[in-house]
Wavefront OBJ file of the C-alpha trace (Angstrom):
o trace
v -23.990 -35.202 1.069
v -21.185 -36.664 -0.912
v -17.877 -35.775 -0.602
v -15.906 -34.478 -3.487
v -12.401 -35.580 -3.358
v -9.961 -33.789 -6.400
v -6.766 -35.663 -7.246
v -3.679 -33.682 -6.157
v -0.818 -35.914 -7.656
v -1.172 -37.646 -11.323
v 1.478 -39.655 -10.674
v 0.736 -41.049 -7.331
v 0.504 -44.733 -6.827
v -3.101 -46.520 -5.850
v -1.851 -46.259 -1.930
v -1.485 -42.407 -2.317
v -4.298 -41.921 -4.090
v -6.292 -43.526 -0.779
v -4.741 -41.234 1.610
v -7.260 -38.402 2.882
v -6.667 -34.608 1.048
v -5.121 -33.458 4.386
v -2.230 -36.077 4.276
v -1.498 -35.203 0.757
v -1.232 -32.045 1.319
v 1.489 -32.157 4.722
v 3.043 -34.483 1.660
v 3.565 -31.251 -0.329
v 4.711 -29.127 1.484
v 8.027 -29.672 2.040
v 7.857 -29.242 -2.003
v 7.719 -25.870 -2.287
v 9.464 -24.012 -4.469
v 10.792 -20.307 -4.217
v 10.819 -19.813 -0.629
v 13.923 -20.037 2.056
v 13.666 -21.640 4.688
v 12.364 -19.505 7.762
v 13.398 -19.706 11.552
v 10.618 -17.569 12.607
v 8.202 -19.499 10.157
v 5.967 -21.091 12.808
v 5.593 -17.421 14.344
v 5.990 -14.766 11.391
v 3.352 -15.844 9.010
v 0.241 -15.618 7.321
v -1.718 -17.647 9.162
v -0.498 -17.125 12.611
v -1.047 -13.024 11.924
v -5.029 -13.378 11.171
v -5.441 -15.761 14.203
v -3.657 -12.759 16.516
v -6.071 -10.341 14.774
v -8.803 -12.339 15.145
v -7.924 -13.081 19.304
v -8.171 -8.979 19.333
v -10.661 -7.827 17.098
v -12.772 -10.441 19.284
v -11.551 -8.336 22.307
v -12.153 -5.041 20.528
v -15.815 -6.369 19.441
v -16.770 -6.881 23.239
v -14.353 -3.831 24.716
v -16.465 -2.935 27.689
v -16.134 -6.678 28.834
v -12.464 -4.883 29.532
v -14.061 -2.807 31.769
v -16.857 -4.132 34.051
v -14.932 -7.560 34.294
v -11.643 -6.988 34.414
v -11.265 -3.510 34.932
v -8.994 -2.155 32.123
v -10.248 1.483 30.829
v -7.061 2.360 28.985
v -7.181 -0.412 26.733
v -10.961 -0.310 26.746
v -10.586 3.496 25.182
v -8.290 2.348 22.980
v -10.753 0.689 20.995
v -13.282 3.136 21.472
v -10.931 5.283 19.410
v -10.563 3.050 16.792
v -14.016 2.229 16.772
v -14.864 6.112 17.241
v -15.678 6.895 13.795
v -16.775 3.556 12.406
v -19.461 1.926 14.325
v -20.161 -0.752 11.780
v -18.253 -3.097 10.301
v -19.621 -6.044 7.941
v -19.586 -8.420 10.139
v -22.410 -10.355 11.974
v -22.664 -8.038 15.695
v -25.594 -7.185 17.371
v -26.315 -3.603 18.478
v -27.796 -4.678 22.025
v -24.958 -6.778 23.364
v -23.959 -5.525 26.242
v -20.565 -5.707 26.064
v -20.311 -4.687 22.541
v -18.392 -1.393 20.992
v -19.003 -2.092 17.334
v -21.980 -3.874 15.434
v -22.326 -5.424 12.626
v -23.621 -3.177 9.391
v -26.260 -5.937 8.641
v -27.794 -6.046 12.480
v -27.730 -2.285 12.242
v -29.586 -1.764 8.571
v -32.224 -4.209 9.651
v -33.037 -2.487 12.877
v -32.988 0.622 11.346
v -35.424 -0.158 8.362
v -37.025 -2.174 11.305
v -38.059 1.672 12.608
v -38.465 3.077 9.601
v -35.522 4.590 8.620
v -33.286 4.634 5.728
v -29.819 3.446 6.724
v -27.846 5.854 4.316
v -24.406 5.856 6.861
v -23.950 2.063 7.503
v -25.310 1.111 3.994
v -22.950 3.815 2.456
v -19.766 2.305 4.804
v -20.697 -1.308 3.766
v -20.149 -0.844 0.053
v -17.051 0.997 0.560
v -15.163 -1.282 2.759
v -16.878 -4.315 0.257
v -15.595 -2.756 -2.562
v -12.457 -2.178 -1.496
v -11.390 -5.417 0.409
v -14.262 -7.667 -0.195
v -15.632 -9.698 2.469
v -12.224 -9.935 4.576
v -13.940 -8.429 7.983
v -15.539 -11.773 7.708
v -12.223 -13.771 7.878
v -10.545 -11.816 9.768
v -12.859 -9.802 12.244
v -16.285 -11.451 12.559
v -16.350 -13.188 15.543
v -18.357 -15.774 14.483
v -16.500 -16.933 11.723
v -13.362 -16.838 14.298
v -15.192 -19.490 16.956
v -16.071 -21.557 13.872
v -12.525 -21.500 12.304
v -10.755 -22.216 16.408
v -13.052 -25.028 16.685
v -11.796 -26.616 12.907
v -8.678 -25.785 13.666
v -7.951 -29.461 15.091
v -6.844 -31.578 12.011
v -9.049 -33.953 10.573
v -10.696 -35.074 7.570
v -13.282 -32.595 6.642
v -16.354 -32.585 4.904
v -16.279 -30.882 1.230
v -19.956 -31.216 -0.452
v -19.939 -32.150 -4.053
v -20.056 -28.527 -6.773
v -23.897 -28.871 -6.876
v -24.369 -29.657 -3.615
v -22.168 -26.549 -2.340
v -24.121 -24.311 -4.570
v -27.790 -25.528 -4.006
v -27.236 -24.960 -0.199
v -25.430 -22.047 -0.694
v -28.905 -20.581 -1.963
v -30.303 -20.756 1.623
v -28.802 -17.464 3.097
v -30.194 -15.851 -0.158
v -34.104 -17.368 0.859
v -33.046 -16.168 4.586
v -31.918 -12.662 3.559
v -34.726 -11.867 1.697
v -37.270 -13.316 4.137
v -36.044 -10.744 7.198
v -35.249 -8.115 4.858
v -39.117 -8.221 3.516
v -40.242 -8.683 7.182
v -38.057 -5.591 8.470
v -39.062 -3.374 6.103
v -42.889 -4.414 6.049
v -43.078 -3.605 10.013
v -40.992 0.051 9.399
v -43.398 0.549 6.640
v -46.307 -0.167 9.241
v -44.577 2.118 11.946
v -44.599 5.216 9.808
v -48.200 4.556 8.679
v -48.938 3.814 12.240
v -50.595 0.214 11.349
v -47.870 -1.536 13.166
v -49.669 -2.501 15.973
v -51.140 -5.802 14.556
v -47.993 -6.850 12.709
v -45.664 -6.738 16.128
v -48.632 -8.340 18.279
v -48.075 -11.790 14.898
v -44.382 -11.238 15.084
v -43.594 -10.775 18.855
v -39.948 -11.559 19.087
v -39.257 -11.521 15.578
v -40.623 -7.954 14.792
v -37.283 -5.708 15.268
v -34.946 -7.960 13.162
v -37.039 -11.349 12.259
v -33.009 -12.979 12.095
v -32.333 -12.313 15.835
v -34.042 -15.365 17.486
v -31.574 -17.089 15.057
v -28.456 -14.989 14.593
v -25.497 -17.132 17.392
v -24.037 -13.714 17.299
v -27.353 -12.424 18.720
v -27.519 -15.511 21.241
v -24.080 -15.184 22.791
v -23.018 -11.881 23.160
v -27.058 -10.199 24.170
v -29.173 -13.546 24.996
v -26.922 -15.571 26.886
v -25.258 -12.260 29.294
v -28.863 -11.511 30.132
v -29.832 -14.671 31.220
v -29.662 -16.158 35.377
v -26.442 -17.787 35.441
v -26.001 -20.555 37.856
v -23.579 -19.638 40.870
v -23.626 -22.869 42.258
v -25.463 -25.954 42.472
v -27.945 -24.621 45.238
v -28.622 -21.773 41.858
v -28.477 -24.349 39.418
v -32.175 -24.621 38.940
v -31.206 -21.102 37.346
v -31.395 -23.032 33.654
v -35.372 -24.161 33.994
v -35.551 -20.193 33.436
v -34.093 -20.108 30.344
v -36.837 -21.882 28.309
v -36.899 -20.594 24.796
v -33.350 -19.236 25.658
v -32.009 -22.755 26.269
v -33.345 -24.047 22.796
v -31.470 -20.911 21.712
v -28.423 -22.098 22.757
v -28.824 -25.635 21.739
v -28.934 -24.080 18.110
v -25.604 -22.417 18.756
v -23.936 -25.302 20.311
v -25.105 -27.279 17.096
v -23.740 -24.647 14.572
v -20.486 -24.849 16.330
v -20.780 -29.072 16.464
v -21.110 -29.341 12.695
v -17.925 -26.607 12.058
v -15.999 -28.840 13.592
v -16.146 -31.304 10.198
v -17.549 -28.593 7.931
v -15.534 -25.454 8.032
v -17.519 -22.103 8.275
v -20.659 -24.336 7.658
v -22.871 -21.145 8.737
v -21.252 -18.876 6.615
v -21.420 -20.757 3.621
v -25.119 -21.655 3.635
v -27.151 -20.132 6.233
v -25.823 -15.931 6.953
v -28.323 -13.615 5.243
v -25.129 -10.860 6.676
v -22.803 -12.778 4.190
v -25.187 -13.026 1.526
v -26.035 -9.275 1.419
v -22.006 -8.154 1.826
v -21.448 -10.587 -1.493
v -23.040 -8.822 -3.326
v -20.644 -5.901 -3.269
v -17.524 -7.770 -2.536
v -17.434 -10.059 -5.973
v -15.144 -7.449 -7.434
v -13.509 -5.711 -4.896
v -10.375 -3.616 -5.740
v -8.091 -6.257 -3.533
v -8.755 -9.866 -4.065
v -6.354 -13.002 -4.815
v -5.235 -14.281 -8.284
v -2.785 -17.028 -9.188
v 0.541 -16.921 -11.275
v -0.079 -18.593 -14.097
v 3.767 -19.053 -14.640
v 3.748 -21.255 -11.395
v 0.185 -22.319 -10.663
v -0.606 -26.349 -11.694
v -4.104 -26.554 -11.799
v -4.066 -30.071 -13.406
v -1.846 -31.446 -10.513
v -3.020 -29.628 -7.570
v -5.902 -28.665 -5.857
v -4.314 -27.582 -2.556
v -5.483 -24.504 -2.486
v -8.910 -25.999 -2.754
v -8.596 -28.429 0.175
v -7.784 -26.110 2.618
v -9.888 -22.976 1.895
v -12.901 -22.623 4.718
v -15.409 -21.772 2.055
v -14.972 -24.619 -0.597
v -14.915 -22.269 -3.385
v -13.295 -23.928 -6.317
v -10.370 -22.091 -7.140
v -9.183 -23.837 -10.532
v -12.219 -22.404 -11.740
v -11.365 -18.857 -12.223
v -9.602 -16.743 -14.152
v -5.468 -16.751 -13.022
v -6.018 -12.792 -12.744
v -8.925 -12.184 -10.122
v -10.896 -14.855 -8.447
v -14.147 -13.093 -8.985
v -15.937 -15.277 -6.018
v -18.400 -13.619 -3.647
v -17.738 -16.078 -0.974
v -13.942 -15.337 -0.842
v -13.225 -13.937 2.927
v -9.736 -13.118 1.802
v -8.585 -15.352 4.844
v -5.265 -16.360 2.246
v -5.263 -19.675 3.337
v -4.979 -20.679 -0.022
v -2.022 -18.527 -0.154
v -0.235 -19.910 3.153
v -0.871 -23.573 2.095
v 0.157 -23.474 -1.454
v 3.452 -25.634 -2.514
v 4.332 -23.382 -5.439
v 3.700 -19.572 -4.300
v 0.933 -19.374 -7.098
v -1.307 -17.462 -4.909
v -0.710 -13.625 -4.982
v -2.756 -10.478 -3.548
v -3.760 -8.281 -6.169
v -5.576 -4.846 -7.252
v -8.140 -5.583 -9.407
l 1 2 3 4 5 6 7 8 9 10 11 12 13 14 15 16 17 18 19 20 21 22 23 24 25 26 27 28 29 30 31 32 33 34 35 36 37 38 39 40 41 42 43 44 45 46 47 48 49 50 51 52 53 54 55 56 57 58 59 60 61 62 63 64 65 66 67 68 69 70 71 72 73 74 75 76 77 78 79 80 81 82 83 84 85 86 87 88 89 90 91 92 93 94 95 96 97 98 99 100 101 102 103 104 105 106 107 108 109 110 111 112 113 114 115 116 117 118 119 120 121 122 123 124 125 126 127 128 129 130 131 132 133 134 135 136 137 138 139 140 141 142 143 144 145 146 147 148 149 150 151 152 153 154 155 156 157 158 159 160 161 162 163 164 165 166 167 168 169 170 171 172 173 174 175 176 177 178 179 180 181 182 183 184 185 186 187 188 189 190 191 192 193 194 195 196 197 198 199 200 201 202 203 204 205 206 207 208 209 210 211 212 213 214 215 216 217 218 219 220 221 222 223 224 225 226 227 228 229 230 231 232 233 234 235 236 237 238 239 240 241 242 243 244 245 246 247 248 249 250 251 252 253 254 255 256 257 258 259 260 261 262 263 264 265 266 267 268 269 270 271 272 273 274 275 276 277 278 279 280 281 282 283 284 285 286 287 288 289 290 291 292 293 294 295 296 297 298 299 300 301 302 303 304 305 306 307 308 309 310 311 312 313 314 315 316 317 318 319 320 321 322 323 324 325 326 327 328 329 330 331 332 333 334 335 336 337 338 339 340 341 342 343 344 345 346
């Protein structure tokens, strides 16, 4: 997988132009144009808000955890409330965690065709929320993309794939999606004919949502809280129960491994969830564009370096980037030295 390294500085002598993206880019910003200095910069921005927001909507995903382990119903209703009237977000949550108050409207349109049943509510609420603000419950809700972008956090060189490269694998969540999309509705199909019988006998695990044995969401908040945790070391022959479980979790641990190089590796290549939401969200009413009047796309490719999804900014058109894989995270917009990046209506 080669690594596909932009210049950010024309000028630059041979020694700068060896220095890794990320040590370019602290280079620049102390460049930036436009902006006063801030006090309260380290605190009041951007960034800093959607990792708060992501620290609660994590809460808020799990509420009852509130409850039955550390005994807080008041705040526990208080997301009930919010979630009262929206039980699905587009996000990647399963509907049997335990612990969970909202699911994810992928899980829940799977299950439901799963039983044969057209998911007219949670479809309908998908587009909507797509439409409107694109895939940003995915930057700024989902709680898998927030362990993924906690554990990259850390700063180091990281791992941009070539253009073609990006895009091939990017095709993978596409093969996925349509794989346990044909298999959920096939078995509904067979439910309502009442010729199911065979079909869940060949698919066993796989037969109410064929993405479950491999969705991390699915693994940590329903597998792994159902599963005989080790007390002690007298209980910590508790594991050799686990079996397929504890291949399970070696996937997860692995998914996690790799983000630490390859930002939001899963998201980019392997979520059917993020596949199916991009379809709606490529021109949402909110999105990002650039000022042309201060953008230097021949100069600069911060925005570029820094964004989780490696979607290659430059590309599009200064008005609306028309991207399906934008999460509207605005990192682009935090990092860049000239305040090109703007939110706008498209």
């Amino acid at each position: 997988m080669a690594e596909d390294v932009d210049r950010i500085d024309e000028t630059g002598t041979d020694e700068e132009e060896s220095k890794p993206e990320e040590e370019k880019l602290e280079e620049k910003k102390p460049r930036k144009t436009g902006r006063r200095s801030n006090p309260f910069g380290l605190i009041l921005n951007t960034r800093m808000l959607r990792r708060v927001f992501q620290i609660l909507a994590f809460i808020g995903i799990n509420g009852y955890i509130l409850l039955s382990w550390f005994h807080m119903p008041n705040v526990q209703a208080f997301w009930l409330s919010i979630w009262q009237n929206l039980p699905t977000l587009p996000i990647l949550a399963p509907l049997e965690a335990p612990f969970g108050v909202i699911a994810g409207s992928f899980d829940t349109m799977i299950r439901e065709f799963a039983t044969g049943i057209f998911p007219f509510f949670t479809l309908g609420a998908m587009i909507i929320i797509t439409i409107t603000v694109g895939r940003a419950p995915c930057g700024w809700i989902c709680p898998i993309g927030t362990i993924q972008d906690f554990i990259t956090l850390p700063k180091r060189t990281k791992i941009r794939p070539a253009p073609g490269t990006e895009s091939e694998l990017r095709k993978i969540k596409a093969y996925v999606f349509v794989i346990v999309a044909f298999l959920a509705v096939w078995v509904g199909f067979s439910r309502i004919t009442g010729t199911a019988e065979a079909l869940e006998n060949t698919l066993g695990g796989f037969v109410n949502d064929a993405f479950a044995p491999l969705n991390p969401a699915y693994i940590l908040f329903v597998v792994l809280p159902n599963q005989l945790w080790p007390t002690g070391l007298d209980t910590l022959w508790y594991f050799t129960q686990w079996e397929w479980a504890l291949a399970q979790m070696g996937f997860v641990i692995f998914i996690f491994l790799i983000s630490f190089w390859v930002p939001r590796w899963f998201c980019r290549w392997l979520c059917p969830a993020g596949w199916f939401y991009s379809i709606f969200s490529r021109d949402s009413i909110i999105g990002i564009g650039r000022n042309p009047a201060r953008c230097t796309p021949d100069t600069c490719n911060v925005c570029e370096v820094v964004c989780p999804m490696n979607i290659r900014i430059r590309r599009y058109p200064y008005q609306h980037m028309h991207s399906p894989d934008c999460i509207l995270c605005l990192d682009c917009r935090s990092h860049c030295p000239n305040d090109a990046i703007v939110l706008r209506f498209s």
